[in-house]
C-alpha positions in Angstrom: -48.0 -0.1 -3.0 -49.2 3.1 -1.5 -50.9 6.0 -3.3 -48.7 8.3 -4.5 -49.8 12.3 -3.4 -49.3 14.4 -5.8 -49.7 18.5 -5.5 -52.5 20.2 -6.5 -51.5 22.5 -8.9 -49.3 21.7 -11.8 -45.6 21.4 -11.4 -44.2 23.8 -13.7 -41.2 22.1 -15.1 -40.7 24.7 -18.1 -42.5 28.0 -17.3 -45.0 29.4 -20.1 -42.5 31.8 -21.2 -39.7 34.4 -19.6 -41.2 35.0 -16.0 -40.9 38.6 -16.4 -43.7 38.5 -19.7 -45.4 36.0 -17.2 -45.8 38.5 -14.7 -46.4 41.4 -17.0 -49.6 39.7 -18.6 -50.9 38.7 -15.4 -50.5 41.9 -14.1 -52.0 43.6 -17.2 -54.9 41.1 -17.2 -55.4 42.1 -13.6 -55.6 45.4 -13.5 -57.7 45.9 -16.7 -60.4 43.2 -14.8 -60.3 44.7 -11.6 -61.3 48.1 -13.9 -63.9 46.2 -15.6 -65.3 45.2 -12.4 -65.5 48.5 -11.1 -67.1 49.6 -14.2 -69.6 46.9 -14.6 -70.4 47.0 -10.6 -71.2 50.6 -11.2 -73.5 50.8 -14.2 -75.0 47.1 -13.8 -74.9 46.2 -10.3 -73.7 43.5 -8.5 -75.0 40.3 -10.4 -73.3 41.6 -13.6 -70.2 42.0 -11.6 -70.5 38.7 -9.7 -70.1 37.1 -13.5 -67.0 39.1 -13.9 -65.1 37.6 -11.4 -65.4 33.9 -12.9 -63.7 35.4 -16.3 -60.5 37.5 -14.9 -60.0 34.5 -12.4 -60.1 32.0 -16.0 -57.9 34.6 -17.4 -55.1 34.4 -15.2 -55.3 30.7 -14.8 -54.9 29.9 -18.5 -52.0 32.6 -18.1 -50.3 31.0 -15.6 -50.2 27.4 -17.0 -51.8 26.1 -20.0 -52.8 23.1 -18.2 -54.9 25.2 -15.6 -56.1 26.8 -18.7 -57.7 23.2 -20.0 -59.3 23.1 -16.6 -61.2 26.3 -17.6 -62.1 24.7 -20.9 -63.9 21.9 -19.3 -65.7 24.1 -16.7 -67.3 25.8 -19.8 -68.3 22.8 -21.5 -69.8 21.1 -18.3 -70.9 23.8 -16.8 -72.0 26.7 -19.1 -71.3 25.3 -22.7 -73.6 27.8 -25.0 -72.6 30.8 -22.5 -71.9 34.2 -24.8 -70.3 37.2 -23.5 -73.5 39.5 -23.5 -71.1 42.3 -25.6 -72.3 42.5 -29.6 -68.9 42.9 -31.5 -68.6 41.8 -35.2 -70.4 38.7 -33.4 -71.5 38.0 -29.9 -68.2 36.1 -28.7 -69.4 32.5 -26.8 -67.1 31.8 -23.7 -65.9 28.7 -25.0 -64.9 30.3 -28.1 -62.6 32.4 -26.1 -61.4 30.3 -23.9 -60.2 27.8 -26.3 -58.5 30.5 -28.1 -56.5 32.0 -25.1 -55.6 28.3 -24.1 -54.6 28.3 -27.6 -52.6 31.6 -28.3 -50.7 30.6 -25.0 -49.9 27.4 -26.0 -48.2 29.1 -29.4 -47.0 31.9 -27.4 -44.9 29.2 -25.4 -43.7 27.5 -28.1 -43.0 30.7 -30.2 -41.0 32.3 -27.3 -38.7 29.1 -25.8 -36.5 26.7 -28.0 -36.5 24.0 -25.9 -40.9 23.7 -26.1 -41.6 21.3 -29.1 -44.9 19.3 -30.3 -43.4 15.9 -29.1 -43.5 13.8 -32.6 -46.1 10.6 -32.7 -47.6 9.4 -35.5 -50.9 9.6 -35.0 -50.6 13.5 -35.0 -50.4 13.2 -38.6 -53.9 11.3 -38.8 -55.3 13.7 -37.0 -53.3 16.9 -38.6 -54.9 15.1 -42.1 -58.6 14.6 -40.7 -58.3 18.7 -40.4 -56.7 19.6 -43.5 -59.8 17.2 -45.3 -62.4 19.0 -43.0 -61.2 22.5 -44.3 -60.7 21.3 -47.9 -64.4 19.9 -47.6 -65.7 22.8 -46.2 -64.2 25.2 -48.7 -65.6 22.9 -51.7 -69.1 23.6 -50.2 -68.8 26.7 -49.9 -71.4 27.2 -52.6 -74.2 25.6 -50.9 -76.2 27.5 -48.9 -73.2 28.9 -46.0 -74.4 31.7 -44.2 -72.1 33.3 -41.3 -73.3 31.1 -38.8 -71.9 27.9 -40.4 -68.4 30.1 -40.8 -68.8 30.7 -37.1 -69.7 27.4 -36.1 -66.9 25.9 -38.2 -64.3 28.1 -36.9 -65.3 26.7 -33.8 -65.2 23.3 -34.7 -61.7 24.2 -35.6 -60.7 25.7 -32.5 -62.3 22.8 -30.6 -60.6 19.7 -32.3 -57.1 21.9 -31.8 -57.6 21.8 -28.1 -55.9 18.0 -28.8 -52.8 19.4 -30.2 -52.6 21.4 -26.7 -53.2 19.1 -24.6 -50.9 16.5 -26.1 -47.6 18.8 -26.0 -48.6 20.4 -22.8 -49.4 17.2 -20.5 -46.3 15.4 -19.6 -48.0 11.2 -18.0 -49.6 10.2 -15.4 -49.5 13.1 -12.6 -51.3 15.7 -15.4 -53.9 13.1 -16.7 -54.8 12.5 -12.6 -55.2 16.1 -12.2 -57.1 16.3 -15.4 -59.2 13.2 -14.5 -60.0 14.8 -10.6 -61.1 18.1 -12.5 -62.9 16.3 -14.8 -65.4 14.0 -12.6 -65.8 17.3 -10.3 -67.1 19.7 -12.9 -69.4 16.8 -14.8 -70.5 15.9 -11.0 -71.3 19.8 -10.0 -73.1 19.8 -13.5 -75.4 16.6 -12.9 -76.2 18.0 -9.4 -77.3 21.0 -11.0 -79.4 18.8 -13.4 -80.6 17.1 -10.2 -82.1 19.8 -8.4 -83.5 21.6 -11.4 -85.3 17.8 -12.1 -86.3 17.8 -8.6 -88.1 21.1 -9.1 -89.8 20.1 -11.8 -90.4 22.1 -14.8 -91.3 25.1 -13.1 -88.2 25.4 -11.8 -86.2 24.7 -14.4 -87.8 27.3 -16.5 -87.6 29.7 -13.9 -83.4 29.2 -13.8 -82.5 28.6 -17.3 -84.7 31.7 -18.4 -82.3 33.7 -16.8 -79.5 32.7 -18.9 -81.3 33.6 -21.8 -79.5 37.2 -21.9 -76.4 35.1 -22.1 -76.8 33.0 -25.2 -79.1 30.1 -24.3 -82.5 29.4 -26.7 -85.2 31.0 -25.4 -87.4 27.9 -27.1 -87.7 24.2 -25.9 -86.3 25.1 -22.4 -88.1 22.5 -21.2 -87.5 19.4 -22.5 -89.4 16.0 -23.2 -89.4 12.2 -24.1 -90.2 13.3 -28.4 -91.3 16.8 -27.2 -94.4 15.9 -25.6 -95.4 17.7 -22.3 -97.1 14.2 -21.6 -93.9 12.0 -21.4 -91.0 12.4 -18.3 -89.1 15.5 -18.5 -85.6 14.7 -19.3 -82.6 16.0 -17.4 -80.5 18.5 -19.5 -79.1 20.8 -16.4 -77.0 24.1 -18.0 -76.5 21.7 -21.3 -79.8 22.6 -23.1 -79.9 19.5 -25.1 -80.4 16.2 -23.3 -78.6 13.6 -25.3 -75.4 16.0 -25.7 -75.5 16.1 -22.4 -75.7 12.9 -21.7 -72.4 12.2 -23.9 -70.4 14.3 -21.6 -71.8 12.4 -18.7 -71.4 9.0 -20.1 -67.6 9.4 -20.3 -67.5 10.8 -16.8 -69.5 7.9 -15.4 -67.2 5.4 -17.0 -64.2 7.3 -15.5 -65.6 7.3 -12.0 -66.8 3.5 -11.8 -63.2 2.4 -12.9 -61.5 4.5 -10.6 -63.9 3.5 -7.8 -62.8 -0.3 -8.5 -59.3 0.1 -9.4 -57.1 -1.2 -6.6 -55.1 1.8 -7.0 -57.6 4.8 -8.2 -55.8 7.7 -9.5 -58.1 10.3 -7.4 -59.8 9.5 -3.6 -62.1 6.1 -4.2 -64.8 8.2 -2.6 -64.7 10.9 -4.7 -64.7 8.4 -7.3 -67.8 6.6 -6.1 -69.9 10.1 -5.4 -69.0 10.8 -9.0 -70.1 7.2 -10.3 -73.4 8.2 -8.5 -74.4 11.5 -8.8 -73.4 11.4 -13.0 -74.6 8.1 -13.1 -78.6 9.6 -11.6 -78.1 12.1 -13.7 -77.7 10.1 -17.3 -80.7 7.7 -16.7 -83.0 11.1 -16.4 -81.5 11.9 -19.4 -83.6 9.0 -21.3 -80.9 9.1 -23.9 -80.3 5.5 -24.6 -77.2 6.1 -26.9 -75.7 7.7 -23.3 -76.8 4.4 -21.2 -75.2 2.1 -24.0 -72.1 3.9 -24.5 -71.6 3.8 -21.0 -72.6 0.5 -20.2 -70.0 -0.7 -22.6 -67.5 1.2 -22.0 -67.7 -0.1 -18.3 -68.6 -3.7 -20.1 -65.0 -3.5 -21.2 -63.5 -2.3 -18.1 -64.8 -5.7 -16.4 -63.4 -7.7 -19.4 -60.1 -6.7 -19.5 -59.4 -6.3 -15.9 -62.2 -6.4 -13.2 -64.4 -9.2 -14.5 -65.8 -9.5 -11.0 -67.9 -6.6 -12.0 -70.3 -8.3 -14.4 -71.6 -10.3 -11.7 -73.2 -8.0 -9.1 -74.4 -5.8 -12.5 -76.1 -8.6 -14.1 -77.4 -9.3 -10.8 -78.5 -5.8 -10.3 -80.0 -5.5 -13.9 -81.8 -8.8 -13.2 -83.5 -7.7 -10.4 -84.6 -4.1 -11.4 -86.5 -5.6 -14.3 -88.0 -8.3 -11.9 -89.2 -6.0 -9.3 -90.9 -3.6 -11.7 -87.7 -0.6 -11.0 -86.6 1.6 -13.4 -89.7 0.0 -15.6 -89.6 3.1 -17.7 -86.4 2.9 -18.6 -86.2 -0.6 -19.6 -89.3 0.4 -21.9 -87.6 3.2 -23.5 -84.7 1.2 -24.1 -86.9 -1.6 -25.3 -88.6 0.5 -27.9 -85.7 1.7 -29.5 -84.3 -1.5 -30.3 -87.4 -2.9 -31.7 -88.1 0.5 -33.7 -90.9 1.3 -32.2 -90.9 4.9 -31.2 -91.1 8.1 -33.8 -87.1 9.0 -32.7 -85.9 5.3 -33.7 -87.5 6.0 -37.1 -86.3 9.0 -37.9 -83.0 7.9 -37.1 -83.7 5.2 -40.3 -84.9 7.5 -42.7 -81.3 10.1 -41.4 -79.2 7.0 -42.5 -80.9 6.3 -45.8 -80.7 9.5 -47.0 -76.8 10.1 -45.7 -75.7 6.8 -47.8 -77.7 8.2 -50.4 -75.4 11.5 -50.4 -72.3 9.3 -49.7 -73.1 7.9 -53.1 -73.5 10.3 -54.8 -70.5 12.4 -53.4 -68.0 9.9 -52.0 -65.0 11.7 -52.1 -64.8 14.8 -50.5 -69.4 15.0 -49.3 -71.1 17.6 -49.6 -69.2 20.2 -47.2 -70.9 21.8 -44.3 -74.1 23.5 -45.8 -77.2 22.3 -47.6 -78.1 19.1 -49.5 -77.5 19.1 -52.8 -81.3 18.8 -54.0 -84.5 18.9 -51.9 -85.3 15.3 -51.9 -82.4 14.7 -49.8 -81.0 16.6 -46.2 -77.9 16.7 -44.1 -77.7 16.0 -41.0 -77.7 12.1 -39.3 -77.3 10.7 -35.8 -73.9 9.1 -36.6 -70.7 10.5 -36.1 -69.2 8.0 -39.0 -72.3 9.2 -41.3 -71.9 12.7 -40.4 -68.3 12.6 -41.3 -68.9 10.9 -43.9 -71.9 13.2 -45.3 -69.8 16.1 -44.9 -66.3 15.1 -45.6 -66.9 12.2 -47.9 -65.0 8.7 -47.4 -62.0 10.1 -47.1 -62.6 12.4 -44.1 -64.3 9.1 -42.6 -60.9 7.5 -43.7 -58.5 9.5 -41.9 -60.9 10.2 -38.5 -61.2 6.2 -38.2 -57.0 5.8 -38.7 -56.8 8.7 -35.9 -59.1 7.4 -33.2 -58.8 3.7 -34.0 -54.8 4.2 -33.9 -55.1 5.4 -30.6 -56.9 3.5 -29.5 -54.7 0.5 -30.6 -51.7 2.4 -29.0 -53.4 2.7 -25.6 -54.2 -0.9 -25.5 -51.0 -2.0 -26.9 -49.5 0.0 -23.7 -52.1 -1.0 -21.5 -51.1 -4.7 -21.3 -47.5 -4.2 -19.6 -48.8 -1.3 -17.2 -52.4 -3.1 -16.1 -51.3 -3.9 -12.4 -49.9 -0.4 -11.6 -51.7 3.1 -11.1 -51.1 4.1 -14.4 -52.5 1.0 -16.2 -55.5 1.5 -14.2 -56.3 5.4 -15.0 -55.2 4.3 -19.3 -57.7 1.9 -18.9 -60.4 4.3 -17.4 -59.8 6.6 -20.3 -59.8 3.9 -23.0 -63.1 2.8 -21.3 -64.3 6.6 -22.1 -62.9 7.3 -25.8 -64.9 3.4 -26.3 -68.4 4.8 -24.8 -68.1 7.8 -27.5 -67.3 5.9 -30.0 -70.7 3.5 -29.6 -72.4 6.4 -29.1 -71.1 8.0 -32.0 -73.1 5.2 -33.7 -76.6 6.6 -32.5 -75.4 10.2 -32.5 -73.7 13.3 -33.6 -72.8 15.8 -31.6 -69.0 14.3 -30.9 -68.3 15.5 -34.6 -71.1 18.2 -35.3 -70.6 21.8 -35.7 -73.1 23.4 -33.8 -71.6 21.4 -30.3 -68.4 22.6 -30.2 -68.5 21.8 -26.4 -69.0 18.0 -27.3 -65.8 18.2 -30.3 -63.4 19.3 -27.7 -64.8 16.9 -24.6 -64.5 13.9 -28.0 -60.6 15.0 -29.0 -59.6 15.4 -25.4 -60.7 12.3 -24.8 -58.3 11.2 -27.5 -55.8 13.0 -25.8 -55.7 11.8 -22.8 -55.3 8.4 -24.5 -52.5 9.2 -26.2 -50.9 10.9 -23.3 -51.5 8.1 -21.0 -50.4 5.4 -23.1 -47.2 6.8 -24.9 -45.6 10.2 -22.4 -44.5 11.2 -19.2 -41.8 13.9 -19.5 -40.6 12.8 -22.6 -40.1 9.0 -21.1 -41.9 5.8 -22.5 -43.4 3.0 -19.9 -40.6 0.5 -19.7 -42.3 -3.2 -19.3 -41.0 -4.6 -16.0 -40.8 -1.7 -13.8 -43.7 -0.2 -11.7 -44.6 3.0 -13.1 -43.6 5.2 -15.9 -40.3 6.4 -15.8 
């Protein structure tokens, strides 16, 4: 069966709104960058400016289609994830911040403005609609300990992050939006590993020298450089434009599993050899991460790619495993690896000590946790490498509750719809992302950031990840995959 070709750009087959308001707001968004341009060229030169451009070209993408306008949410994440708009309002706005709300306030523009757009009904929305409304009653019952206007900032955030699943669920229509999403996808966490590449290449030096200039824009001006536990005398560990290594790592996890599956699929979803330069350039890029949650989470998430479809994979992997740890390659990752599971390095411990004292304060406040701020006395802390903890910490057993029904219910869904679909294109690009939502969710076991509120980057990467789970397995224009036939219909 030949590959289908599929255009580029989205197929608009209801338009955002009337055309003429399209047109309008375009036009308006236009001419008011092209004046900020001119302003900004004139007072602050031409670097200033040359940052300009990216945003009014963002602004008229997520105006034009609000699937274009989730491609500019994950070039912030993988590109420029802590990025602020150097411009002190009430607050300094961050660019993901923004662009997650414009994809937003089109997406309820739309809906507002035509009849005929709807929130397409599934059952699992209402898991997921539930996990929020316990986030935000947790949140306001802790509102007594210790909040300052940060953790209202970061939790609005949050918010605004986990959303971006609503969006992406009512506005992708099956298998052509998910292959476009997938292509954008493994491009922009490629483009960011080869930035993480070269600046490893240059060593310290030069990553200091490049990521000190973004400094004016919102990044830490402290622990630019980053080591195995902090120490100058370890390996340096690969963070490119992501700050923190082992976030960073979690975004290119799920894009490594992606790429590999499409790169053995008998009929990829995107060009095999775009696939493969992905599966390579990410896949460099995590190991110099040294965050073993990333190598596990991807390892299994490929693991079960080979066991429920291309089983021939285990082979020349086990073989390839074998023989680095024969021949002495990649010795020091083995080792790191090694240490962690026999609890032998500082990090490994205080990971033990973070989950004794979380099930001490899940205890103690099972219901509803402790909300978002401090602990509730000084013997104990918030904060654990464990998405289930955190949520659990935070939001009590019930939040933990409703997340697993949400994310373990799609998950059941997209395997349930796998089965029927697994010779065709489409089975193979559901199983590529049900390879990726199970690689967060073992590395939700050995970390946070997917449900933390200071990485709002990784909460939106973790939920669209759910998303394009859900959309895969259950829509295309409305229509459910019919067992028998080739394709969705």
């Amino acid at each position: 069966m030949p590959e289908r070709s599929l255009p580029i750009w989205p197929v608009a087959e209801r338009t955002l709104a009337e055309p003429t308001l399209v047109r309008l707001a375009g036009t308006l968004v236009a001419g008011m960058g092209a004046v900020a341009l001119a302003i900004v060229l004139v007072r602050f030169g031409p670097l200033p400016a040359a940052l300009v451009l990216p945003g009014i070209v963002a602004a008229l993408l997520i105006l034009s289609d609000v699937r274009a306008g989730l491609w500019v949410v994950l070039a912030v994440i993988a590109l420029v994830p802590y990025a602020v708009i150097p411009v002190k309002l009430v607050i300094t706005p961050p660019v993901l911040e923004m662009a997650g709300l414009a994809v937003l306030s089109v997406w309820l523009l739309r809906l507002f403005l035509r009849r005929d757009e709807t929130i397409p009904s599934h059952p699992l929305l209402i898991a997921v609609i539930l996990f929020v409304a316990v986030a935000v009653f947790a949140f306001v019952l802790g509102v007594d300990r210790g909040y300052s206007s940060q953790t209202y900032h970061d939790f609005a955030k949050f918010l605004v992050s986990l959303s971006l699943f609503f969006v992406a669920w009512s506005s992708l229509h099956g298998y052509a939006d998910v292959r476009r999403f997938t292509g954008v996808f493994l491009v922009l966490a490629s483009a960011a590993a080869a930035i993480g590449l070269v600046l490893y290449a240059g060593g310290p030096r030069l990553t200091l020298a490049v990521l000190a200039r973004l400094i004016p824009y919102g990044y830490p001006d402290t622990r630019i450089v980053r080591y195995i536990e902090d120490d100058p005398a370890k390996p340096m560990r690969l963070t490119s434009t992501s700050v923190d290594p082992n976030s960073f790592a979690g975004l290119l996890a799920l894009a490594v599993v992606l790429a590999v599956t499409m790169t053995v699929a008998q009929r990829p979803a995107i060009p095999r050899w775009l696939a493969a330069l992905a599966a390579v350039v990410s896949g460099s890029a995590l190991l110099l991460t040294y965050s073993r949650a990333g190598w596990l989470g991807a390892a299994f998430g490929i693991g079960l790619v080979a066991l429920a479809r291309y089983r021939w994979l285990l082979v020349p992997g086990g073989i390839g495993l074998t023989g680095a740890i024969v021949l002495g390659l990649g010795e020091r990752f083995v080792e790191r690896l090694w240490q962690g599971f026999m609890l032998q390095d500082p990090a490994t411990r205080m990971r033990l000590e973070e989950y004794r004292t979380a099930l001490a304060i899940i205890r103690d406040y099972p219901a509803f946790g402790v909300g978002f701020g401090a602990a509730p006395t000084v013997e104990l802390w918030t904060g654990v490498s464990s998405i289930y903890l955190l949520i659990a910490e935070r939001m009590g057993l019930l939040g933990l509750g409703t997340f697993l029904v949400a994310v373990m219910g799609i998950a059941w869904t997209g395997w349930r719809t796998w089965h029927p679909m697994a010779a065709s294109a489409e089975g193979d690009l559901l199983l590529a992302w049900l390879g990726a939502q199970a690689a967060a969710l073992l590395i939700g076991l050995f970390d946070h950031y997917y449900a933390n509120i200071s990485f709002p980057h990784m909460v939106a990467i973790f939920w669209l990840t759910q998303a394009m789970v859900l959309v895969a397995g259950t829509r295309s224009t409305g229509a459910q995959y019919t067992e028998g036939r080739t394709g969705w219909r």
